[in-house]
N, C-alpha and C positions, 0 to 999 in steps of 0.2 A: 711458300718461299723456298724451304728446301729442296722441293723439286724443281723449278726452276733452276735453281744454283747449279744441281747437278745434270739437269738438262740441254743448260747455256757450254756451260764448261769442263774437262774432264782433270784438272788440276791435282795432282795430290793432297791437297789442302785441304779438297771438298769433305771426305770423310770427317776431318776435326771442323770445320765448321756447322756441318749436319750434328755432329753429336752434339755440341753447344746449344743447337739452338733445339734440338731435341731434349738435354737439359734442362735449359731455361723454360718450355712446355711442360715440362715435368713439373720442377718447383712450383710456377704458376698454379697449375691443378692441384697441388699439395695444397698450398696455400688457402684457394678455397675453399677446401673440403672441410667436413664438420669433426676430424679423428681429432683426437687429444694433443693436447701445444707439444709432449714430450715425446709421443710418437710419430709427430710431424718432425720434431727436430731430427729425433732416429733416423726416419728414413732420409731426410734432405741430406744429412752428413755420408751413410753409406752412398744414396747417390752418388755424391761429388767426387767423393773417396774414387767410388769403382769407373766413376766417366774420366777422372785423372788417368789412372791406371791405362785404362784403354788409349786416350790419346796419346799416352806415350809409345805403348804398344803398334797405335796407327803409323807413328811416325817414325820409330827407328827402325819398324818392321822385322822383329829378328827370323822369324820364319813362318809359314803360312798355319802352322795351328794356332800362335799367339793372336794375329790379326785378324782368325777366324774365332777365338775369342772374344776378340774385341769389337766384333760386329753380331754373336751372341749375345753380349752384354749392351748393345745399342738393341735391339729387337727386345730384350728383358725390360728393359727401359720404357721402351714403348708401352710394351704388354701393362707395363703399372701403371703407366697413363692414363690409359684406355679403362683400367678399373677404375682409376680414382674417379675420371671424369662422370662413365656411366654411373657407378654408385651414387656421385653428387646431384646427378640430372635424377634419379628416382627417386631421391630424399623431397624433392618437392611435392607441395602439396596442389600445386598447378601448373600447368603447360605456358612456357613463357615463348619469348621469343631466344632468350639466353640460352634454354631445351635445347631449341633446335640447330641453336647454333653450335652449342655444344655437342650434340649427335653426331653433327657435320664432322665434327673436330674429330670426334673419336673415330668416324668411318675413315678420312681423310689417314691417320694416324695408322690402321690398320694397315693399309698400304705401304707405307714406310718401312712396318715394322717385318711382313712377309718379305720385303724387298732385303732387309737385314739378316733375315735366316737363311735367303737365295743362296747372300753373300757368301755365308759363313759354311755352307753347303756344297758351294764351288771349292770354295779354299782346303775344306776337308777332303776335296774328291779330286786333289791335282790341279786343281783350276780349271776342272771342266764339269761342266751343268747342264747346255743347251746342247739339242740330239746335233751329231755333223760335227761337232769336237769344235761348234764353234765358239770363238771369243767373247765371255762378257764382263762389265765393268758394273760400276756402280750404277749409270744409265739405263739400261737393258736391263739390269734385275728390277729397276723401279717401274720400267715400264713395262715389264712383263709380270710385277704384281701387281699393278692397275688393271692390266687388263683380264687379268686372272680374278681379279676382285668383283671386276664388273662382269665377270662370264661373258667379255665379246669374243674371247677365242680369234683374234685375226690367223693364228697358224702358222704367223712367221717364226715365230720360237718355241718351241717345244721342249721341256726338261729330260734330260734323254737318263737318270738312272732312276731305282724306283722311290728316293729319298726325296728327291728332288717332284717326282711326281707324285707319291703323301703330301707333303707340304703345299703344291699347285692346288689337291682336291681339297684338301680343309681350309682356305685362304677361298676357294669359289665356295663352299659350305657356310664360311663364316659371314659373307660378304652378303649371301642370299637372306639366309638367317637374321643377319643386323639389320638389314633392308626393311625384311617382311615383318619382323616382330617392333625394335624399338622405335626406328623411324618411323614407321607408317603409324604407328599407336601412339605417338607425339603428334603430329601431325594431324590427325582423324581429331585428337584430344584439344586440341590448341584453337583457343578464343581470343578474339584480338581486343583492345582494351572496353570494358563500357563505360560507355560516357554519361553521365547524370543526365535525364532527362527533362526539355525544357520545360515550362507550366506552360499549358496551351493559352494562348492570346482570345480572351472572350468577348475583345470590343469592347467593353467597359472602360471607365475612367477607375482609377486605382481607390478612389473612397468612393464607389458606386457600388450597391449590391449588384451579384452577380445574375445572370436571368434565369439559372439553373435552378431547379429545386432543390431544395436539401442543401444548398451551398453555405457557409457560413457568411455572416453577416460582417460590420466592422469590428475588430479589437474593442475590448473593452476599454474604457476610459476617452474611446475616440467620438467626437460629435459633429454629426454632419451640418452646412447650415441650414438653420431651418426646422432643426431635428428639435424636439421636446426635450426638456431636461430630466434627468432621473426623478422620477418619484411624482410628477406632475401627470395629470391624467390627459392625454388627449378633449380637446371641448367640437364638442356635436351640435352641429344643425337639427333642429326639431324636423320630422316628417311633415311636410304640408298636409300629407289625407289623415293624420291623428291630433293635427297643433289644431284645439279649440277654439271657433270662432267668437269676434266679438260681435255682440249682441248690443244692439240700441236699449237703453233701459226703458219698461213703461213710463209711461206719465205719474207722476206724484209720488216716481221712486227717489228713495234719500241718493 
């Protein structure tokens, strides 16, 4: 959303809106992180304190090292996001979908926050940064640490002093870095839900023994029809080739 904003428009306004909502990502990751309720309150109050400060600084602008301050202290800002965030993603004991969204969150953030040092980088050095002394704003610095981030290198911009070109090489270092280590190892790690598995269907009627061997039989207490009652012995047909034949008696038997 921040990009877009400053993509769309080049308004003075944008910077206090970017830090706002760079704020409020901040709070939110405090929030759910696992530090202690009085250390979370610490840092939320310097937050707010020093993102005051700066918007004010944004906007009455007194001269280009305060506002170059205050796009320092937006990139500081970030940078503690980007911890809080990562630290909470490796406190899990499993790879979620939340992981990886959160990853995104922090790669996407990185960006932002190199685009802030750009800034603040230009302001320090005259207001020039890109080689040919040419003009840039808060657009051009975002989209020249995207694409610094992603190592596409198109070549259209170039950081022409060698402050400007530190900050380009560790921003493609960090980008390759976060890439190959924590995403990819979220990612490779991450199982999608399992689902309890169903009992397989064995054609049976639900009080019918099973045809399997070794299967268990019914519940105790339960009687088929038909079935014997506990404690009554099954009753047997005699073998015809052992059941004793009758015999005719002789004559002048009693």
């Amino acid at each position: 959303m921040t990009y877009l904003i400053s993509a769309v428009t080049a308004s003075s306004w944008i910077g206090v809106a970017q830090l706002v909502l760079f704020l409020a990502t901040g709070l939110l990751a405090l929030r759910s992180s696992e530090l202690p309720r009085r250390r979370i309150r610490l840092i939320a109050a310097l937050g707010i304190v020093g993102s005051g400060v700066s918007v004010g600084l944004a906007v009455t602008r007194p001269n280009d090292a305060a506002v170059a301050a205050a796009s320092i202290w937006t990139g500081l800002l970030l940078l503690a996001t980007v911890v809080v965030i990562v630290r909470r993603i490796l406190s899990f004991s499993t790879v979620t979908v939340q992981s990886l969204f959160g990853a995104i969150s922090a790669y996407l953030i990185l960006g932002l926050m190199f685009a802030a040092f750009y800034a603040a980088a230009a302001l320090l050095n005259g207001g020039h940064f890109f080689a040919g002394n040419r003009p840039g704003d808060s657009r051009l610095y975002q989209y020249f640490s995207f694409t610094t981030l992603t190592t596409l290198g198109y070549g259209d911009y170039t950081a022409a002093g060698s402050g400007g070109q530190a900050i380009a090489v560790m921003e493609a270092f960090t980008g390759q870095i976060f890439l190959a280590t924590l995403v990819a190892r979220l990612v490779a790690a991450f199982r999608g839900p399992v689902l309890p598995a169903a009992p397989a269907d064995s054609g049976h009627p639900p009080d019918s023994p099973s045809s399997e061997s070794g299967s268990a039989g019914p519940e105790p207490g339960c009687r088929r029809p038909g079935s014997m009652r506990p404690g009554r012995q099954p009753r047997r047909r005699p073998d015809p080739a052992t059941r004793p034949r009758w015999r005719r008696p002789p004559p002048g038997h009693p």
